[in-house]
C-alpha positions in Angstrom: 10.0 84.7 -72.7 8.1 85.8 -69.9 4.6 85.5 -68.9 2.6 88.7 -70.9 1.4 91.3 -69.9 -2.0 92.6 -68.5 -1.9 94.5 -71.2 -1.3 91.6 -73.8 -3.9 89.3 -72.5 -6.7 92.2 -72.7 -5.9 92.7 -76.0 -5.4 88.9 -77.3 -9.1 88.3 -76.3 -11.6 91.1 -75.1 -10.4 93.9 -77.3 -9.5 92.2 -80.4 -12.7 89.5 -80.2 -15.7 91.2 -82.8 -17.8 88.0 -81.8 -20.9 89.8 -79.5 -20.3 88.4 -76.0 -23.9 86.8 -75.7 -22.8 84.2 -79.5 -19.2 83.2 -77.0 -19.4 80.0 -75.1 -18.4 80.3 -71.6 -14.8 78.4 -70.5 -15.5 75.3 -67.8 -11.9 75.6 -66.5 -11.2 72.3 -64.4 -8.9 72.6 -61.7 -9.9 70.0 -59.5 -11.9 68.7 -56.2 -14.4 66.7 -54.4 -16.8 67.3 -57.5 -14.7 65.1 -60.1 -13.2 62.5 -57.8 -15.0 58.9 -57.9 -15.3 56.0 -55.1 -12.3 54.0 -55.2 -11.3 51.0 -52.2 -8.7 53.5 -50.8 -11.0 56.5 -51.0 -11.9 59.4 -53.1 -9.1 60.3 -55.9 -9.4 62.5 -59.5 -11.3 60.7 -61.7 -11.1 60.5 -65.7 -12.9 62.2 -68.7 -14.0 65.2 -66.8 -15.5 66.9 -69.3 -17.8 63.7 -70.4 -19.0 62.6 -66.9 -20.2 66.4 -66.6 -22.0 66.6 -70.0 -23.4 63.4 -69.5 -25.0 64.7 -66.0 -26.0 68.1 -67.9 -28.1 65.7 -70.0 -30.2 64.5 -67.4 -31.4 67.7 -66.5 -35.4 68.3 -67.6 -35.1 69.5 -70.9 -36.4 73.3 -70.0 -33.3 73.7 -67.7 -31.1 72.1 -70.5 -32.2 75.1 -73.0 -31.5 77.7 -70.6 -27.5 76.4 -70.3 -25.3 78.4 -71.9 -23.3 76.8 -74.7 -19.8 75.6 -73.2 -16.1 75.0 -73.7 -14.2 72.7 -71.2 -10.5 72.9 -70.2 -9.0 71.3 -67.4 -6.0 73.0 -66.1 -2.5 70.7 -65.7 -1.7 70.1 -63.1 -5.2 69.9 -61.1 -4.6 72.0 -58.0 -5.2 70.1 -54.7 -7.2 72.5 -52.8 -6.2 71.7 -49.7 -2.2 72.1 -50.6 -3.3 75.4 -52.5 -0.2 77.8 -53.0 -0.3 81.5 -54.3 1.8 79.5 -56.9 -1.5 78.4 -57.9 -3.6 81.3 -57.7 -1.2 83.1 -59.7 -1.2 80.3 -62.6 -4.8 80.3 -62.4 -5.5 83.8 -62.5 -3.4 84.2 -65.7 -5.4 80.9 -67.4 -8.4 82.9 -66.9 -7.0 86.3 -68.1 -5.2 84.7 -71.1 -8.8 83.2 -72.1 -11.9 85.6 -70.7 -12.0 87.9 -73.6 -12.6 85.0 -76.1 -15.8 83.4 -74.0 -18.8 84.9 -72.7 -18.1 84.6 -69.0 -15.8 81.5 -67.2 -17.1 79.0 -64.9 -13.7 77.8 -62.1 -14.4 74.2 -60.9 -12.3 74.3 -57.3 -12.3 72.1 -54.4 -14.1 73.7 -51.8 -11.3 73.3 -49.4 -9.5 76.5 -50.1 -12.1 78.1 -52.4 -12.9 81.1 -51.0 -9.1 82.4 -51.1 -8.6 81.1 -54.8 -11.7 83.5 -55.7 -10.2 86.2 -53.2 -6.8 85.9 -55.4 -8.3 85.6 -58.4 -10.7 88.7 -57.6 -7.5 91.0 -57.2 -5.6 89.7 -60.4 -8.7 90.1 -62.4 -9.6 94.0 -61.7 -11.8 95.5 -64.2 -13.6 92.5 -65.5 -16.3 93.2 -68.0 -17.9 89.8 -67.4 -18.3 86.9 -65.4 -16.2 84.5 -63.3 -17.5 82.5 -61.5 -15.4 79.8 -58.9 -17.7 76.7 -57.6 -17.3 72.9 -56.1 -19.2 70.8 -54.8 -19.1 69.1 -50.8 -19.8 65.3 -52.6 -18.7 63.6 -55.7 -20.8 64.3 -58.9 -22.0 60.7 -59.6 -22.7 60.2 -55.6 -26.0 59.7 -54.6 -27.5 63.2 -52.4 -24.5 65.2 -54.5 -25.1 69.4 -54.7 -22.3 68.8 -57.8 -25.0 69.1 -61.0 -26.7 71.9 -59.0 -24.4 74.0 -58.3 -22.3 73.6 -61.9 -25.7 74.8 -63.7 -25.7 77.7 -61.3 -22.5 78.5 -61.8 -23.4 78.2 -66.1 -26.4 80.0 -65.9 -24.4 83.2 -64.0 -21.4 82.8 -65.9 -23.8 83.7 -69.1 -25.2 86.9 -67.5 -23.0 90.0 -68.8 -24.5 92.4 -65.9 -22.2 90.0 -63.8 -18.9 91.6 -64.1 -16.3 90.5 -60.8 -15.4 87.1 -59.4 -18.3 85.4 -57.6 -19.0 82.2 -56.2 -22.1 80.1 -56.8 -23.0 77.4 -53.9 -26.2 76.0 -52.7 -28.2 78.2 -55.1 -27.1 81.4 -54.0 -24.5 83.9 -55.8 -21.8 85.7 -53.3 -19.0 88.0 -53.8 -16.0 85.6 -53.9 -13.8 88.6 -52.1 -16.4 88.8 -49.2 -17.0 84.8 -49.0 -16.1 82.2 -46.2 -16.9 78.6 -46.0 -18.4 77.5 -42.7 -19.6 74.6 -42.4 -17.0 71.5 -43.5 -20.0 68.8 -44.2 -23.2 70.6 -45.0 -24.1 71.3 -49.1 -24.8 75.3 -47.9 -21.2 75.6 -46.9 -20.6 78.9 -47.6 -21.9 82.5 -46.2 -21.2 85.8 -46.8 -21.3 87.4 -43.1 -21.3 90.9 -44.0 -22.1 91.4 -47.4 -25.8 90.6 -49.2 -26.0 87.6 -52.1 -25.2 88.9 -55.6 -28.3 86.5 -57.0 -30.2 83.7 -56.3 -31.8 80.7 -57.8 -35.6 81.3 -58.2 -37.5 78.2 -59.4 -35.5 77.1 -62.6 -33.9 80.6 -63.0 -30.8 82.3 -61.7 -31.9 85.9 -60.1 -29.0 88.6 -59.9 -29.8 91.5 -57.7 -30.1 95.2 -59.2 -27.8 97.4 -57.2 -25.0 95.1 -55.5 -22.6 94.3 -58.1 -19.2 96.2 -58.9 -20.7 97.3 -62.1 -23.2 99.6 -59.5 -20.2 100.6 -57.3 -17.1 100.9 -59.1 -15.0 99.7 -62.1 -11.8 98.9 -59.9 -8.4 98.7 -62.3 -8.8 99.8 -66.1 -6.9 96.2 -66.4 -5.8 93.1 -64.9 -2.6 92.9 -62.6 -0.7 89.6 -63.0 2.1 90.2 -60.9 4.9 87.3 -59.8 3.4 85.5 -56.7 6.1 83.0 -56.7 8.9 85.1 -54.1 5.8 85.0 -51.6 4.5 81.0 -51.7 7.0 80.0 -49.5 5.5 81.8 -46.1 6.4 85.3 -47.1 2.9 86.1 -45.9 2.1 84.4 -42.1 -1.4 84.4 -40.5 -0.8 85.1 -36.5 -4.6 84.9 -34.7 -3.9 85.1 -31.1 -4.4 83.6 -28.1 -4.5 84.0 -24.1 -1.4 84.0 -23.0 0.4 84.5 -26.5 3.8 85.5 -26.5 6.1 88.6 -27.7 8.7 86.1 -28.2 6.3 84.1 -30.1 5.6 86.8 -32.3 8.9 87.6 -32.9 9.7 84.0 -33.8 7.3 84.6 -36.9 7.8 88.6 -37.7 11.3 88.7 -37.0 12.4 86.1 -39.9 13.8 87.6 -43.0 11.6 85.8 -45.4 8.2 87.4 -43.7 7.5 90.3 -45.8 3.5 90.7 -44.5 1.4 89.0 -41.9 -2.1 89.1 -41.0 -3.0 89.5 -37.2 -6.3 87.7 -36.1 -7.2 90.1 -33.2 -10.2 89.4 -30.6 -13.5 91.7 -31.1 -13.5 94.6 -32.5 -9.5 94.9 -32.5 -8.3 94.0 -28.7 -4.8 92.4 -28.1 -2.8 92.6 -25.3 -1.5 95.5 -23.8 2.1 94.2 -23.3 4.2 96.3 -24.2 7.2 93.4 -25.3 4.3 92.1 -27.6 3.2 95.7 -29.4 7.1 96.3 -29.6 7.6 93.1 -31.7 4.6 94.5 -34.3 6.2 98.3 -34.5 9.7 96.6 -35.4 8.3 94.8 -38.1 6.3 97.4 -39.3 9.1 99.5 -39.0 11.1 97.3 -41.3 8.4 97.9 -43.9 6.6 95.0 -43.4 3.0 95.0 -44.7 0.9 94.0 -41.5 -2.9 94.0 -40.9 -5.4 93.1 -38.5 -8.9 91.2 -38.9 -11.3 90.2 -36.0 -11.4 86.2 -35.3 -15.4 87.2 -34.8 -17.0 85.7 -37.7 -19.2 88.8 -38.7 -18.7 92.6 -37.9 -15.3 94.3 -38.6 -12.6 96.5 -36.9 -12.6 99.5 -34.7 -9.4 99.8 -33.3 -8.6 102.0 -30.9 -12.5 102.1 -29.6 -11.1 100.0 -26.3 -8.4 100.9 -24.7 -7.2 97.5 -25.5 -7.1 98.1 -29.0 -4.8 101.2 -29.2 -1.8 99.4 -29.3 -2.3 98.1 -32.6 -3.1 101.7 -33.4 0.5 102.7 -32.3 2.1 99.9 -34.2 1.2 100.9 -37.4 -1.5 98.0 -37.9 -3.5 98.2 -40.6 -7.4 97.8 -39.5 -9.1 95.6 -42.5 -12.5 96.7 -41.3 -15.6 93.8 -42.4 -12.7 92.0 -44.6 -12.7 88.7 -44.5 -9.0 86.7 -43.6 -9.1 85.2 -46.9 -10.0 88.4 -48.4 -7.0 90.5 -46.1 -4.1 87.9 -46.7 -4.4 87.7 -50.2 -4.8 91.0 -50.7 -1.5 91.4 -48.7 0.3 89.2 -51.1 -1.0 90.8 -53.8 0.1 94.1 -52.7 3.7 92.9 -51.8 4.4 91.0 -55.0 4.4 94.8 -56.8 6.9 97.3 -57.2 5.3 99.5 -54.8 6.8 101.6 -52.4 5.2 101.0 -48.4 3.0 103.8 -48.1 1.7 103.0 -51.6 0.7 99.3 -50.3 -0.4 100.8 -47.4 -2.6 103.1 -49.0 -4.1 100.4 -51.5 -4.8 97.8 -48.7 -6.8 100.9 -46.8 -8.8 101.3 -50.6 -11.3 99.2 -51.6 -10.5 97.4 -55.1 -13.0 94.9 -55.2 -15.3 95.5 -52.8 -13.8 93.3 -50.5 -14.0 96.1 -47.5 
């Protein structure tokens, strides 16, 4: 049998549940990272009892904080997902834990290594369309027994949110703020504030003991996205059939064409310079518009780490125009590539995909 439907997995928990959302428990889903590994003499590695080590450091909290935590279910998922060695495999199998289990908990709290966070809560964003509550992806840069760690913090952040109904999209709580996990980026690989949101304003914030969300900047305000989650197969696309090309000077057509060209590429994200330049070579532009014209599903973000697209502005930048590049604006790469493989793992035809990667779903542009 396989894997149900959106359909299915709405109704087995958020339409059939007559529990009022604010009596659920929120869902601690455990899928791995810095936060639950110990000291060991060859380094770092999972530790055990997950769910205990976290409720004993819960209980150490002053008791005011303590009563504001929501009430909470833990799962961790099997196999743990190494961040670092991510896969849309693993987006895909964590997006449908979520959606099999959202509608039976108040809101659902994703403990991820920070590594590849920011495109797990991209993926996830996507796959979940139309959520009528929280989810809410967070880490931790140290270990949560080791001394200085931002682990306890930011998991009663990420609690605290995951309770609040008026929350209603994928977000990520770090370092006591709240950001749009589609418009996230981690930039920093030591500090505890690792993560920014360059173009986009904080969803909420932690105010003294409280966690703050913002009137007016959630996709409750803006729009409702999908009437229902989209689950589709990523597994065709985990084994490179989405590349990420940023450029270089003195880049290559041939080099290009060594990526585009292969049989197994079905989409690829260009990492252009400013506000869309590349190359006016003409060998180089050809190699885009073949694969475009193959009906590959091709887009361009800026390597800038804030500010978005203009193509066709400079001079420079018409050439992408010409090939058929899609411009993803303010989106970040992480936001554009999964989105691409998201697109490309549905029955749609190319100027459908096309279309939905211009429209904003999430508010990821």
């Amino acid at each position: 049998m396989g894997p149900p439907s959106p359909i299915d997995l709405m109704s087995s928990g958020a339409c059939m549940n007559v529990i009022p959302l604010d009596e659920r428990p929120v869902l601690v889903l455990y899928a791995g990272g810095t936060l639950g590994m110990v000291a060991t003499p060859q380094g770092l590695a999972p530790g055990d009892d997950m769910e205990g080590r976290l409720r004993r450091a819960l209980d150490t909290l002053p008791p005011t904080r303590q009563a504001g935590l929501p009430h909470f279910v833990f799962r961790a998922l099997e196999p743990a997902i190494d961040s670092s060695a991510a896969t849309p495999r693993d987006w895909q199998q964590l997006g449908r834990s979520v959606a099999a289990a959202v509608g039976d908990h108040a809101g659902v709290v994703v403990l991820h290594g920070t590594d590849t966070l920011t495109w797990t809560a991209a993926s996830l964003a996507y796959q979940l369309q139309g959520l009528d509550r929280p989810v809410v992806v967070t880490g931790a840069m140290l270990p949560l027994e080791a001394e200085g760690s931002d682990a306890l913090d930011n998991v009663e952040l990420a609690l605290r949110f995951a309770a609040e109904p008026r929350l209603q999209e994928v977000a990520i709580a770090f370092a006591g703020r709240l950001l749009r996990g589609v418009r996230t980026r981690k930039r920093h690989s030591e500090a505890l504030s690792a993560f920014d949101s360059p173009d986009y304003p904080p969803l909420g914030e932690r105010v003294d003991a409280d966690a703050v969300l913002f009137p007016g900047r959630g996709l409750e305000a803006q729009q409702r996205g999908a009437p229902r989650f989209e689950l589709p197969d990523y597994g065709p696309l985990a084994e490179g059939g989405v590349v990420r090309i940023a450029l270089w000077p003195g880049i290559q057509s041939w080099q290009v064409e060594a990526w585009l060209a292969d049989d197994r590429v079905r989409g690829g994200l260009l990492e252009v310079w400013g506000a869309g330049n590349v190359p006016s070579d003409p060998a180089l532009l050809g190699a885009l518009a073949r694969a475009g014209g193959e009906g590959k599903l091709l887009a361009a973000v800026s390597q800038c780490t804030a500010g978005g697209l203009a193509p066709g502005h400079y001079a420079a930048g018409q050439g992408l125009v010409q090939a058929g590049v899609l411009s993803s604006d303010a989106m970040t790469a992480e936001a554009a590539l999964t989105k691409l493989v998201h697109l490309l793992a549905q029955p749609l035809g190319n100027d459908e995909r096309r279309q939905r990667f211009l429209t904003p779903l999430v508010g990821e542009r």
